[in-house]
N, C-alpha and C positions, 0 to 999 in steps of 0.2 A: 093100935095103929102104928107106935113108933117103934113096934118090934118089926114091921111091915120094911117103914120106912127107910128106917136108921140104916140099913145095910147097903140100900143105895148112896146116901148120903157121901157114908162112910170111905168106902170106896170109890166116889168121885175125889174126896178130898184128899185121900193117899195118892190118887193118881195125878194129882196136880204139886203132891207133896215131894213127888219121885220125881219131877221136873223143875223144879224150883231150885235153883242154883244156889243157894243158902242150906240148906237143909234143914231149914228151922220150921220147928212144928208152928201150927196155928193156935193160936192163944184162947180160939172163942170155941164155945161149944154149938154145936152143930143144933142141938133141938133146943136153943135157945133163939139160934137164927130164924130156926123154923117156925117157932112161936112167934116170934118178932113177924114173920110176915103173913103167918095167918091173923094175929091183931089187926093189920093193916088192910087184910083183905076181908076181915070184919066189920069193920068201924069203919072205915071208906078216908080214914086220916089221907093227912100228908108224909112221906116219909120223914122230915124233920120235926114233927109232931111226937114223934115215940114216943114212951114213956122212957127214964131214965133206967127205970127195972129193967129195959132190953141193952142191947150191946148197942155203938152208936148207929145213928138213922146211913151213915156213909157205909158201916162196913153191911149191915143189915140188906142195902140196896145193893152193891156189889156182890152180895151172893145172887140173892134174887136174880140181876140180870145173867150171871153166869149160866145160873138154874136152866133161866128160859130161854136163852140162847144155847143153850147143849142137851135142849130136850128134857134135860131130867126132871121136871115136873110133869110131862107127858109120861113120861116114864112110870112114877109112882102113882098115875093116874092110871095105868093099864093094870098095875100093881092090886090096887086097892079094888078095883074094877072087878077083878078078875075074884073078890072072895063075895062077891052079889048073887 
């Protein structure tokens, strides 16, 4: 599923990377984030709950909302949908 995934990902974060007035890459890795929030939407935690194995519970939710606010979990939902 994360050969599915990753290419959206990917290319959401280059195109946020291509605006960012610093031009400094992001430090975290992408299916780390990802893992971090399907733990959360396994286990019904809080997001300051994380385990410390994930990146912090701030940057972890900061993607998340970006995710869901730009669609692109609807997105990878159409995605994955579409191999059923």
């Amino acid at each position: 599923r994360w050969a599915l995934i990753e290419p959206t990902l990917s290319a959401w974060r280059q195109a946020r990377l291509d605006r960012r007035p610093t031009g400094q890459p992001a430090t975290v890795e992408l299916r780390e984030i990802f893992n971090a929030i399907l733990y959360v939407n396994r286990t019904g935690i809080a997001w300051k709950y994380l385990p410390h194995d994930f990146p912090s519970h701030n940057t972890v939710y900061a993607y998340y909302a970006a995710w869901r606010d730009e669609g692109i979990f609807a997105k990878i939902g159409y995605d994955l949908a579409g191999l059923a």
